[in-house]
N, C-alpha and C positions, 0 to 999 in steps of 0.2 A: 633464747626463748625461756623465761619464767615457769619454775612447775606452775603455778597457777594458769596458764595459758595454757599448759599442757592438759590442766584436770578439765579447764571448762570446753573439752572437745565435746562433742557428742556422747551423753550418757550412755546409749547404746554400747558402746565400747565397753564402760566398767562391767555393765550386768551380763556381758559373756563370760564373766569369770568364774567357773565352775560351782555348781552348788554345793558339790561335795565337798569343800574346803569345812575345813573345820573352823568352829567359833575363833579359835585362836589366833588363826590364817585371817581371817576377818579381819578382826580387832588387830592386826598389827598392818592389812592394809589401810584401811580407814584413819589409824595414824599416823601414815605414812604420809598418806593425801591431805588429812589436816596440816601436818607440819607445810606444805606443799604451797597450800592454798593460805595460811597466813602469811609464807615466806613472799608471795605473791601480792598482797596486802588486803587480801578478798575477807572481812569479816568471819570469825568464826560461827555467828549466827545463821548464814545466807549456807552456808558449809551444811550446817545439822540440817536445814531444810531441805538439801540436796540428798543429804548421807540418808535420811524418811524417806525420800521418793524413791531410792534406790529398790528398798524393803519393800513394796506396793505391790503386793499381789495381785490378782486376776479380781476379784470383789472389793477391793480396797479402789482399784482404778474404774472400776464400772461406776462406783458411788461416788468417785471423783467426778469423772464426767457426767453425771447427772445432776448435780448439786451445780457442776458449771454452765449445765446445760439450762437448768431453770433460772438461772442468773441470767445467761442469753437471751432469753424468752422473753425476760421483763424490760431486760436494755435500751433507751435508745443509742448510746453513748459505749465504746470501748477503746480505752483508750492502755497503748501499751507500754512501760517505760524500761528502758534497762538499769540494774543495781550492781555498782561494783564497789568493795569497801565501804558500807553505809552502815554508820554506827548504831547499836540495836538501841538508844537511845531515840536517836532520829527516828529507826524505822515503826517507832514504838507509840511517837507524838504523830507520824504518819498516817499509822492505822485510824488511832484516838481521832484527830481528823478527819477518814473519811466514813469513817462509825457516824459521827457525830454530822453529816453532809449525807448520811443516806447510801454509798459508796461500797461496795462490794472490792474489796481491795485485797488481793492475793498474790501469791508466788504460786508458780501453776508449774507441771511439768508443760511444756509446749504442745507433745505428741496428745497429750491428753485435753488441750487445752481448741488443739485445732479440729478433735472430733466432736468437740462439744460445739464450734460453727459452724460444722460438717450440715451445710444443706439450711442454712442460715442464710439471713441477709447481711451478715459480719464472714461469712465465709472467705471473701476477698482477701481476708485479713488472716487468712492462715500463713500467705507468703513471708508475711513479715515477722510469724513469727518465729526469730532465729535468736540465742543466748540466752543470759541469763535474765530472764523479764517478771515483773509483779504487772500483775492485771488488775485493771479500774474498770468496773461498771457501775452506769446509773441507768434506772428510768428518769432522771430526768435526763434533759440534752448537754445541760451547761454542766453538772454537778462532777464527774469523773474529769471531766478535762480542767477543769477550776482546782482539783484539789492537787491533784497533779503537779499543774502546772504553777500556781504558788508554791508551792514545797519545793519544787526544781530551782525557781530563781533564786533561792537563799542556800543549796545544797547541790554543788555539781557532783554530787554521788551517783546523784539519779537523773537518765537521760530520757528525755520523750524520745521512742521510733517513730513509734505509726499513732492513728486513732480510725473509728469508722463510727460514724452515724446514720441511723436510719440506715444502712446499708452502702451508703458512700463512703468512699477511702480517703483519710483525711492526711493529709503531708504534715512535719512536725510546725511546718507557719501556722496551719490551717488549724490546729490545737490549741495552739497560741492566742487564735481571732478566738475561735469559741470560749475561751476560758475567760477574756473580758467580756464576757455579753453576759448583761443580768441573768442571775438563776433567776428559775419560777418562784422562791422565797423571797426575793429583789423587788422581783418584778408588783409579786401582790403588795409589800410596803410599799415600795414607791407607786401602785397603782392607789391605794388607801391614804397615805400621804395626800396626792393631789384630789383627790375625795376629799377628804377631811377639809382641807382648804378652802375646795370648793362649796363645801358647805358652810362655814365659817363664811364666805364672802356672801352669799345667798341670806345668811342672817341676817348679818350685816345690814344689808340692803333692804332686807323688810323691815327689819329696828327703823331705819331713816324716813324712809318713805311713812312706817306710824308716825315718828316724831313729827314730820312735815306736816301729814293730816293733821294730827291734832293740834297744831301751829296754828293751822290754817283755821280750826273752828275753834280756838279759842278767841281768833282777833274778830 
């Protein structure tokens, strides 16, 4: 078994480790686990975001789960993925991505991530939430599962588990189906599109029908 399989048991585990340790004590375990979790081939990036949640006091995690809880609120769309080894390059053109799609896209601790569904219609979905996972919301329906799921087929870093919409639990096919259905951005162009056409032919046809009349009174 890999230290890295080792570090990514339940966090619970580390932060039993005495507060009284002195900085020292710290800083030589944290490098300990670093070397651990590279040797394992786990990004050193995904590591510092773990080694921050360690540190999260009692008002740091309350402001966590509110900030994810207003995210909840607005969602139709949650969709889960797990990251192991994903280059902070990738994870970086990722974000850029779902910034730029509307997308709420984070590394969540879980414990914190399943109080913020707590009593939700994504509640279902606290089962699934187990390892190392980055969290996708959108208010729209297609926008999280689309950004996801293009980034996933060009990147086996990143795995889909789970998704839930509207409060239904979505299997990783069923992530799949929603990520090809037009966004609502899709949908208004290609809705404007055949508007536009449709107006264009409508011209069209009243152009012809003048030319015809005035055909008709000139002969």
């Amino acid at each position: 078994m890999g230290f890295g399989i080792i570090f990514l048991q339940p966090l619970s585990i580390i932060s039993r480790f005495p507060r009284r340790w002195c900085v020292r004590e710290r800083e030589l375990l944290f490098s300990w686990l670093m070397v651990a979790v590279v040797n394992d081939g786990m990004c050193v990036s995904a590591f510092r975001i773990l080694e921050e949640d360690l540190s999260l006091n009692l008002q740091e995690k309350q402001a966590v789960v509110a900030e994810v809880s207003a995210q909840v609120a607005q969602a139709q769309t949650i969709v889960l993925a797990e990251y192991r080894g994903i280059q902070v390059a990738d994870i970086t053109r990722l974000r850029a991505n779902a910034r730029k799609s509307g997308v709420y896209f984070h590394v969540l601790k879980n414990t914190l991530a399943r109080r913020a569904v707590q009593g939700t219609p994504f509640e279902a979905l606290a089962e699934k939430m187990v390892g190392p996972l980055v969290y996708s919301m959108s208010a729209d329906a297609v926008a999280a599962a689309k950004v996801v799921f293009d980034f996933a087929k060009t990147n086996d870093k990143l795995v889909i588990k789970a998704g839930a919409m509207s409060g239904s639990l979505m299997s990783v096919e069923q992530v799949a189906v929603l990520a090809a259905t037009p966004s609502r951005d899709e949908l208004i162009a290609q809705l404007m599109a055949t508007m536009n056409a449709t107006t264009a032919k409508f011209v069209r046809t009243l152009a012809a029908i003048r030319d015809k009349n005035e055909a008709a009174t000139a002969a």
